[in-house]
C-alpha positions in Angstrom: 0.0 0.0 0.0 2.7 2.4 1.0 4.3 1.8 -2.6 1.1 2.3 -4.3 0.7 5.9 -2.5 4.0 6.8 -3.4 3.4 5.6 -7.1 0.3 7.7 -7.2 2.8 10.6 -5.3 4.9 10.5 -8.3 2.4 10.0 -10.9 1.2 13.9 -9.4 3.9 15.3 -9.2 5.6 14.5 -12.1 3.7 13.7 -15.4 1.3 16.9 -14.5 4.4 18.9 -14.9 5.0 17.6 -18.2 1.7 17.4 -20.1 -0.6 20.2 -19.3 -0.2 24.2 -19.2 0.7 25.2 -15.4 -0.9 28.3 -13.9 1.1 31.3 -13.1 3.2 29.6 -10.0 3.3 26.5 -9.0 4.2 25.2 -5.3 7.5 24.6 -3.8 8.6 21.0 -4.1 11.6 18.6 -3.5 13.8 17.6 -5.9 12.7 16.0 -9.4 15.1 15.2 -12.1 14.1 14.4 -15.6 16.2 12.8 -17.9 16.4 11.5 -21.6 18.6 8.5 -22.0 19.7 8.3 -24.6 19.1 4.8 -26.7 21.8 3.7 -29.0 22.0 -0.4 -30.7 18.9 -1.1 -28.6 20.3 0.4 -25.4 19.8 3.7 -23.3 22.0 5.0 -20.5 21.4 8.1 -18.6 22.9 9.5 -15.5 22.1 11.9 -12.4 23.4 13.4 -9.4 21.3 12.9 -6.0 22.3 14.5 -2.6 22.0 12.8 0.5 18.3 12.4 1.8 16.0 9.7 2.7 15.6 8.1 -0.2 15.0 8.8 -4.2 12.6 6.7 -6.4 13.5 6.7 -10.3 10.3 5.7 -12.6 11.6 3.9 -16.2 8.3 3.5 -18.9 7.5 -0.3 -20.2 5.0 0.5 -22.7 4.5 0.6 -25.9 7.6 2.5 -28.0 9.0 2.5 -24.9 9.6 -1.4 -23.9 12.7 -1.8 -21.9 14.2 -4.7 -19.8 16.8 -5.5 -18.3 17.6 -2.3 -16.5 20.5 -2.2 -14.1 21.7 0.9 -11.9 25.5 1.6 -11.2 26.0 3.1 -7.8 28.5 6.1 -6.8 30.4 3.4 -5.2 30.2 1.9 -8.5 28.5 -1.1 -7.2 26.1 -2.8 -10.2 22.6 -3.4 -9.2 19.3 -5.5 -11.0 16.6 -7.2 -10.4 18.8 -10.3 -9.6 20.4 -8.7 -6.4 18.5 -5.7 -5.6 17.0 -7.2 -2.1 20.9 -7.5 -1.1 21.1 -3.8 -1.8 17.6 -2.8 0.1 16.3 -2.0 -2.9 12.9 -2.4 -3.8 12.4 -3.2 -7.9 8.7 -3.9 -9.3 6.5 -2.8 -12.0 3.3 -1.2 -11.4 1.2 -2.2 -13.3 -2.1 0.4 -13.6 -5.6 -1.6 -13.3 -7.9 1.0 -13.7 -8.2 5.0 -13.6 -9.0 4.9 -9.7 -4.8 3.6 -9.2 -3.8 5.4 -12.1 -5.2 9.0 -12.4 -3.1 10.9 -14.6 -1.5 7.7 -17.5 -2.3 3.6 -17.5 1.0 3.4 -18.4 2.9 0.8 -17.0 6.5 1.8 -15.4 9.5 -0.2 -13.8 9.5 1.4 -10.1 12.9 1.6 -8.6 13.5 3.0 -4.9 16.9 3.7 -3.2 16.6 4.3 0.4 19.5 5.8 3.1 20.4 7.3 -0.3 24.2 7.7 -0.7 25.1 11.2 -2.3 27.0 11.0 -6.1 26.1 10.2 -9.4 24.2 7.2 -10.8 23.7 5.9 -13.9 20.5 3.8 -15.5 21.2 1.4 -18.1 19.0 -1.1 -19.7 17.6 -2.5 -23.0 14.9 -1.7 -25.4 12.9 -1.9 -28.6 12.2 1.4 -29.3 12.5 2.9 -32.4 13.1 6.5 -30.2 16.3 8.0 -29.8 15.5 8.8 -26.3 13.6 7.1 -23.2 12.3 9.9 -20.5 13.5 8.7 -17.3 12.1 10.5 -13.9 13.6 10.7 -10.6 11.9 11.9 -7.6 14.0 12.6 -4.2 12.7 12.9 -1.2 13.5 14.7 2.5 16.2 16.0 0.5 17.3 19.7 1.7 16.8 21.7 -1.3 13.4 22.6 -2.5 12.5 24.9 -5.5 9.7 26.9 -6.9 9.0 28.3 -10.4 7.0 31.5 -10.8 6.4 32.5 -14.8 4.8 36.3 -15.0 2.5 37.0 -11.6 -1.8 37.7 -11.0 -0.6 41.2 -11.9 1.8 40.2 -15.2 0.5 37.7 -16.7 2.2 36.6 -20.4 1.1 38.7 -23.1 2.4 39.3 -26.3 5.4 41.9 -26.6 5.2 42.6 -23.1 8.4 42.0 -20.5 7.4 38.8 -18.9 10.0 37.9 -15.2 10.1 34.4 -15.2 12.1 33.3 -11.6 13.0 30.2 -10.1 13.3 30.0 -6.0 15.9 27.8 -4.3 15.5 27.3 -0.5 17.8 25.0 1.6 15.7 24.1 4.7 14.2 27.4 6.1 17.1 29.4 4.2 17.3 30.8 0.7 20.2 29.0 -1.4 22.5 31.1 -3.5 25.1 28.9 -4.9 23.1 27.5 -7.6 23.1 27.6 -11.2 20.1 28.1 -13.2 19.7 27.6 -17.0 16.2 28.5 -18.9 15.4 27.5 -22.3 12.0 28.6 -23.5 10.8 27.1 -26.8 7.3 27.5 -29.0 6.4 24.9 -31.5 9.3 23.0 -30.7 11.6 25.8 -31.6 14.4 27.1 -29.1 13.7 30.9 -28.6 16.0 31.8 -25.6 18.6 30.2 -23.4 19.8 31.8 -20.2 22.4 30.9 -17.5 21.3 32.7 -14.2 22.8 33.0 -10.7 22.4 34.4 -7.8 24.6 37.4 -8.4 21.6 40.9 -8.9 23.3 40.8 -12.6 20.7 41.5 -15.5 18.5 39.6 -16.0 18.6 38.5 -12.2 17.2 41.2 -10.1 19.0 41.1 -6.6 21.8 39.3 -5.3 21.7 36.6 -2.5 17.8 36.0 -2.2 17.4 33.0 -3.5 15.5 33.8 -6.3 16.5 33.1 -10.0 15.3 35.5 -12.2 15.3 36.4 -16.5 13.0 37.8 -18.9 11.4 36.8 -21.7 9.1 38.5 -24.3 6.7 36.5 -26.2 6.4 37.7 -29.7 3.0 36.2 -30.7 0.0 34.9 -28.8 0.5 30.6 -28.3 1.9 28.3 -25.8 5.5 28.7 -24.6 7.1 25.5 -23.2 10.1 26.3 -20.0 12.5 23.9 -19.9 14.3 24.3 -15.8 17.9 23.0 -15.1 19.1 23.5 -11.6 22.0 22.4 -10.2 24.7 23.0 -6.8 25.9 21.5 -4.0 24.2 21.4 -0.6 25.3 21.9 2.6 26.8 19.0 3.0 28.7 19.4 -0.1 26.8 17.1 -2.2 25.9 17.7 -5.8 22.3 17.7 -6.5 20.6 18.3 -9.7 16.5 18.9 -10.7 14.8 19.7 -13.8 11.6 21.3 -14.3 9.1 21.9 -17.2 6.2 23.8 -17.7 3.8 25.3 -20.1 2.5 28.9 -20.3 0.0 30.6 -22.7 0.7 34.0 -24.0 -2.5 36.1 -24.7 -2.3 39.6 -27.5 -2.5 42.4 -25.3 -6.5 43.4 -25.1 -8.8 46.1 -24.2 -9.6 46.4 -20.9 -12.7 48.5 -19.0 -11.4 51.8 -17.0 -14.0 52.3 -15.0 -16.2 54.4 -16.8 -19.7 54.4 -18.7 -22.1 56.7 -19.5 -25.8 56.0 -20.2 -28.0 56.2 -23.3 -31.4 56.6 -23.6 -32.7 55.3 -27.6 -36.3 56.6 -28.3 -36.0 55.1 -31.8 -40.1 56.1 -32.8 -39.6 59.8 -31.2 -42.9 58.8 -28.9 -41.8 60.4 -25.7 -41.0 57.0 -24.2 -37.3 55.2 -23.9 -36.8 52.1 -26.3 -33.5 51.1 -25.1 -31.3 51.9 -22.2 -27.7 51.7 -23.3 -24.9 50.8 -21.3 -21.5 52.4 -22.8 -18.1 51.5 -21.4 -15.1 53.6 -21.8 -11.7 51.4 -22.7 -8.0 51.4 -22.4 -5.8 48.7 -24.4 -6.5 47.8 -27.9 -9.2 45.6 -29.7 -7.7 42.6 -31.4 -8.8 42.4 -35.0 -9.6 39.2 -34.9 -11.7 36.6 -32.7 -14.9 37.2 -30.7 -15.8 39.2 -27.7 -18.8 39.3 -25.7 -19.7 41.2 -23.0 -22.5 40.3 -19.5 -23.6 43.2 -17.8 -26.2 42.1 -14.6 -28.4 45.0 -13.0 -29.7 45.1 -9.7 -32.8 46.6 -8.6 -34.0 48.0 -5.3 -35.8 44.9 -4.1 -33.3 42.6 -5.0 -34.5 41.6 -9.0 -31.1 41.0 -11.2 -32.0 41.8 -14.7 -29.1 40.3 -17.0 -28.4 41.5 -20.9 -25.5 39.5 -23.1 -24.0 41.2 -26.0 -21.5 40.2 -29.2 -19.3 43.0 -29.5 -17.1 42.7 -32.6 -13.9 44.1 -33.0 -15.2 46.4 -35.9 -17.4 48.0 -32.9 -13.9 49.1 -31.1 -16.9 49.9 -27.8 -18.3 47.9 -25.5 -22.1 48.4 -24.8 -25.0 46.6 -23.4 -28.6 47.5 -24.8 -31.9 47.2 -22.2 -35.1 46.9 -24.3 -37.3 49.4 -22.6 -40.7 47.2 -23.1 -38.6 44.5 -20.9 -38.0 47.3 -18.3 -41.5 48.4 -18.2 -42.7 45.2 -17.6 -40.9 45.4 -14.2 -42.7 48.0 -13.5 -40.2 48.9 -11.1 -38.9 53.3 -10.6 -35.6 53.5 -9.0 -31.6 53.4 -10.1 -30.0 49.9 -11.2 -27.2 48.6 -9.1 -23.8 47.5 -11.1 -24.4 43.7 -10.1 -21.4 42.2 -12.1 -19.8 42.9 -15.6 -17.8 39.9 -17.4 -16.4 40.0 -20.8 -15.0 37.2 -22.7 -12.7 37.4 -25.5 -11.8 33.9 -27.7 -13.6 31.8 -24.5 -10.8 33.7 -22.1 -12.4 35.7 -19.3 -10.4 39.1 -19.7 -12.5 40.8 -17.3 -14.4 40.1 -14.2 -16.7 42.0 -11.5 -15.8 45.9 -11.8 -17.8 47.5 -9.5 -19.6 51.0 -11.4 -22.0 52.0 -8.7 -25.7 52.6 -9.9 -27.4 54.1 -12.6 -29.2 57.6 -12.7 -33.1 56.9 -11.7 -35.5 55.9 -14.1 -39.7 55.6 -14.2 -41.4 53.1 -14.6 -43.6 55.0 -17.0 -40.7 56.8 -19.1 -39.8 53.0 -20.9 -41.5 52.2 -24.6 -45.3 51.0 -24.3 -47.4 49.1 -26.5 -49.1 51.7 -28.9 -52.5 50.3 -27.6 -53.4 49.6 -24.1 -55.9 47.8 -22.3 -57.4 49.6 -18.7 -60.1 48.0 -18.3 -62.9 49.5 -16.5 -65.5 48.0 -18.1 -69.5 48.9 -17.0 -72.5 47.3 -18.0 -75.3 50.0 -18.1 -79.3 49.5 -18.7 -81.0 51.7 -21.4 -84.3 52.0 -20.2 -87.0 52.4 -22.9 -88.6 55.6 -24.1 -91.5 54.8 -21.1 -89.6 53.8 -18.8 -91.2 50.3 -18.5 -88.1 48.0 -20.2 -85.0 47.6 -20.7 -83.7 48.1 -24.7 -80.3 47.4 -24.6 -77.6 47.1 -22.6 -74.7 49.7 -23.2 -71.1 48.3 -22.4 -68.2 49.6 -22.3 -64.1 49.5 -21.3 -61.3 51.9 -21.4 -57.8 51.6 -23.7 -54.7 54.0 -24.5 -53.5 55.1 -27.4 -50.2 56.7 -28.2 -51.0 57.8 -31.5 -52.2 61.3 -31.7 -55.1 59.5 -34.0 -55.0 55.9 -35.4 -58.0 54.0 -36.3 -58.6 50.1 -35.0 -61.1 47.7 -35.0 -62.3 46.0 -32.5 -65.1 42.6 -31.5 -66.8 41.5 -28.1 -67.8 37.7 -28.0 -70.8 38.2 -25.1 -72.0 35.0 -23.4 -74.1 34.5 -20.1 -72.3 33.1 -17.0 -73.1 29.4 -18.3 -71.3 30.4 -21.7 -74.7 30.3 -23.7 -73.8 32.8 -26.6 -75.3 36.1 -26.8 -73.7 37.7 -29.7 -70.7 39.8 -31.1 -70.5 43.0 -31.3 -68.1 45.7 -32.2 -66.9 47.8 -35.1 -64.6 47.8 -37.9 -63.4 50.7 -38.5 -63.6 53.4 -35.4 -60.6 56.2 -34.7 -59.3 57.0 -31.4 -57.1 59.8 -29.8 -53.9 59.9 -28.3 -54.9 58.8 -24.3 -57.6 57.2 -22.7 -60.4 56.6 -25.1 -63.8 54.7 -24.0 -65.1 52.2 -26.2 -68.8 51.3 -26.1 -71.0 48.8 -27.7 -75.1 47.7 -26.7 -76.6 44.3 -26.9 -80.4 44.9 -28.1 -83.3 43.7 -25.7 -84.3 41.3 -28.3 -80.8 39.3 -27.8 -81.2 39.0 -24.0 -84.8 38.4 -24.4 -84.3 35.3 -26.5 -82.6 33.5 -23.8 -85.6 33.5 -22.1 -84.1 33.3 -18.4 -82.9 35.3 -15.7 -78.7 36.0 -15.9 -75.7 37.9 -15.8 -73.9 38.6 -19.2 -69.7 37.7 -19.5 -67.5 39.5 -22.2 -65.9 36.1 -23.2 -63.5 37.2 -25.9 -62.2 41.0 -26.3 -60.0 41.5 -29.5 -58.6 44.9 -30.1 -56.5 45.2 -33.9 -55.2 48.2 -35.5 -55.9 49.1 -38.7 -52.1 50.5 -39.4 -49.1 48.7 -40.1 -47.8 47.5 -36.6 -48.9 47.9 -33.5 -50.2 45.5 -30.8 -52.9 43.4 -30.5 -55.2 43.0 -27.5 -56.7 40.0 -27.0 -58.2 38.9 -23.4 -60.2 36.2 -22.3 -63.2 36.2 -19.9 -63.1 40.3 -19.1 -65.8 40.9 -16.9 -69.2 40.1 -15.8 -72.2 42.1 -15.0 -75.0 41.8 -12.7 -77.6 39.3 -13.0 -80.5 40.4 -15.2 -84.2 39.5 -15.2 -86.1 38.3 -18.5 -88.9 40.3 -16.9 -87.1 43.5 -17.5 -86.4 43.6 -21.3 -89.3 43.9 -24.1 -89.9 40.6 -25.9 -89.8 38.4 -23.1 -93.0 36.5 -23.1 -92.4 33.0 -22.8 -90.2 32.6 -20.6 -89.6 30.9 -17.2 -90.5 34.6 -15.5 -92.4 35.9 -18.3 -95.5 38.0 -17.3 -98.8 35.8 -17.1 -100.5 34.8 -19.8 -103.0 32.6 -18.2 -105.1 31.9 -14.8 -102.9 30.3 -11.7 -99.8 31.1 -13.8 -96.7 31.6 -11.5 -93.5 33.4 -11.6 -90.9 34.7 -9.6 -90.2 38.4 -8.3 -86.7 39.3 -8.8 -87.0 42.3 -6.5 -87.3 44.9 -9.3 -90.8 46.8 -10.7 -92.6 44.8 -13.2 -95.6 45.7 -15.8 -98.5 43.6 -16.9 -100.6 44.6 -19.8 -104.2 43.5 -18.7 -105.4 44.4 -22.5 -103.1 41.3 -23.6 -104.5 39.2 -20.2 -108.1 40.3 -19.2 -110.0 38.6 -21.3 -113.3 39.4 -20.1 -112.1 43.2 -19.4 -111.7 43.1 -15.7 -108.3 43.4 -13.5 -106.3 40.5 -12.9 -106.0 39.9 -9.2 -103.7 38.1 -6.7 -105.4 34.8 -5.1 -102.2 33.8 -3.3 -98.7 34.8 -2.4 -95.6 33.1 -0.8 -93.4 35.0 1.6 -89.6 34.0 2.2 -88.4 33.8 6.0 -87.7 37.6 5.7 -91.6 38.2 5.4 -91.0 39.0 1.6 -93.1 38.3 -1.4 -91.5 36.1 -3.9 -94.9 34.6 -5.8 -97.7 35.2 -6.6 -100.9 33.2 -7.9 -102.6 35.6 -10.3 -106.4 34.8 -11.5 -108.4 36.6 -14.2 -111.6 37.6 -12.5 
């Protein structure tokens, strides 16, 4: 088990060096050497210096293009050692052998795992055999508890690597709690396999090193186009004990064109594209320092804030053509809010070629805005609808009911159409009414239709009338529709009350003993259509409710 952790140990700390990009720094670590033996008729050699310390593992690959036995390691004492006497040596030799990603998270490559303990300091040298067609075999070495540590830094969260821009890459050695001096450095950066720079660097405050004695390794290094830059590390010195010791680190780093960047200004816009007096857009402008790249993609997130906590959130493409970034509010979308107050900066992020070039600039609030000044429909629906009786000439019946509702227009005059499906409660249709063809005025305008007595009269029963369907259209190009479902209701009605109604449940009597029911409102026989014989009709019988009311009556031609 305690092999397998320090397989995995390795596996980390060494491989992840190798094959992906690294962030800006990286943290400090022991000693790791990396080596390319190289292979010559079918063998490989390589050698290495290791200081005193615990103990050092060195990792050989047995895969594919890289098959190797019969590896052997010659000691500083010069003493030969393989798998046929490494136990005499207290040496342990296997080969790990990866079963699935849980043991092997970063490769399922197998490797020969080799581990020296109470190392002795000096030089060794791996031999061994192999099939590969290469003319190299990477070989890694990891030493442990050893004295020396190091840490590689490329740019910093305030320099990071950008094209034509001074970039310190720095290297810091550290013997126990102290910073070591005596070392020597060497940098090769390379792009597309290409060598671009070579530096040696001590600890000396000469150029490109920036101060003497502090343990830190420094050069610089401009990167001439945008791409990833490989660092090749060597370090090497002697300890305190005054044995050599040697490590080797590589790393990856991406180098970005020099972009635009937001300075911490904006100003606000408002668009009132139709010249109606109300705001179509509010636009967001941010002021910018740097330079738009002429190629690639940029997009920008701006997320508002209001009062009571609402985040309203508006995305934008910004192409490098528009050398600006802006984000546009459609003022309908505000309106419907219906919110009057400032907007709060929530966050800003832009985006340039999927890289996140800036993040969460606070800009305060905006300037006030109400709710009324955004862009509005051209048509309105208020509502207010009434249902009023037109009593007839005598004042004995109803003739039609008059209804009506309220809308706003903005147009100083536009004409529209409009249609009223009217049911009762139980959805029995009624009718539709409307008009074609009418012309309103810039405000509140009140539209009113009737429904005739005959048309209630026909249903021959006592109810309330519902506007079903209201459609409202204009008769210009554009505009909005209205269209709402189940507006309103009015009060219930009787039959009794509208001329026509003769036969139904409540009509007047016709004939001796006929009943009906009082709905609490006047009612008018005519005895010429019901006295037959020429005398008044009188009331034989009546019932009373619990209130001492009269609902019915019996009514008898005498």
């Amino acid at each position: 088990m305690k092999l397998i952790k320090l397989i995995l140990t390795l596996v980390l700390l060494i491989w992840t060096g190798a094959s992906s990009a690294a962030d800006v720094t990286t943290p400090f670590q022991q000693l790791g050497i990396k080596k390319f033996a190289a292979i010559q008729d079918g063998q490989f050699v390589a050698s290495f210096k290791v200081p005193r310390s615990a103990d050092f593992t060195l990792m050989i690959p047995n895969v594919k293009d890289f098959l190797t036995n019969n590896i052997s390691i010659i000691t500083p004492g010069d003493e030969v050692i393989d798998a046929s006497n490494f136990a005499a040596f207290g040496v342990e030799f296997s080969q790990f052998l990866p079963v699935d990603e849980l043991t092997s998270p970063m490769t399922t490559n197998n490797v020969w795992i080799i581990k020296f303990s109470d190392v002795i300091p000096g030089t060794y040298t791996v031999k061994g055999f192999t099939s590969s067609s290469r003319s190299h075999i990477p070989i890694e070495v990891l030493v442990e508890n050893s004295a020396i540590f190091f840490h590689l830094v490329i740019g910093s969260p305030s320099n990071k690597p950008m094209v034509e821009h001074h970039l310190p890459i720095s290297v810091l050695l550290a013997e126990g709690d102290l910073p070591y001096v005596n070392g020597q450095v060497s940098f090769e950066i390379f792009k597309d396999g290409e060598a671009l720079q070579h530096a040696s660097i001590r600890d000396d405050g000469v150029y490109p090193d920036y101060q003497a004695n502090d343990g830190t390794y420094s050069t610089l290094f401009v990167p001439l186009s945008a791409g990833i830059y490989n660092v090749i590390v060597n370090v090497s010195g002697r300890d305190k004990n005054g044995d050599e010791f040697e490590a080797q680190i590589y790393r990856a780093f991406k180098a970005l064109q020099d972009n635009v960047y937001l300075t911490g200004k904006y100003s606000e816009v408002l668009i009132d594209e139709d010249g109606d007096g109300y705001n179509d857009a509010l636009m967001l402008e941010f002021e910018t320092g740097g330079v738009f790249q002429e190629t690639g993609d940029y997009s920008i997130r701006v997320n508002l804030e209001t009062s009571d906590g609402s985040i309203l959130s508006e995305s934008q493409i910004i192409s490098p053509s528009d050398k600006k970034f802006f984000a546009k509010f459609d003022g309908k979308y505000l309106r419907t809010l219906d919110y009057s107050g400032a907007f709060k900066f929530f966050s800003i992020g832009i985006v340039y070629n999927d890289n996140i070039i800036h993040l969460n600039q606070s800009f305060g609030s905006t300037s006030y805005y109400d709710h009324d000044s955004w862009e509005r429909d051209d048509l309105l629906y208020l509502g207010n609808v009434t249902f009023e009786p037109i009593d007839s000439a005598d004042g004995r019946f109803i003739e039609m009911i008059d209804v009506s509702f309220e809308v706003d227009t903005l147009p100083a005059a536009a004409k529209f159409g409009y249609s009223a499906t009217i049911t009762t409660v139980d959805d029995e249709h009624v009718g539709v009414y409307g008009n074609p063809d009418i012309e309103l005025k810039k405000g509140v305008n009140r539209i009113t239709f009737s429904i005739p007595a005959a048309d209630f009269a026909k249903l021959q029963s006592n109810t309330a009338l519902k506007i079903k369907q209201l459609t409202m259209y204009p008769l210009i190009k554009g505009g909005n529709v209205i269209s709402k479902r189940n507006v309103a209701t009015s009060e219930l009605y009787s039959c009794w009350e509208f001329l026509g109604c003769s036969t139904a449940e409540n009509a007047i009597p016709v004939v001796v003993d006929d009943e009906v029911t009082f709905t609490g409102k006047s009612m008018y026989i005519h005895v010429a259509q019901n006295d037959y014989d020429g005398d008044l009709l009188k009331v034989s019988d009546q019932k009373k409710d619990n209130l001492g009311t009269s609902t019915q009556w019996s009514i008898q031609f005498d």
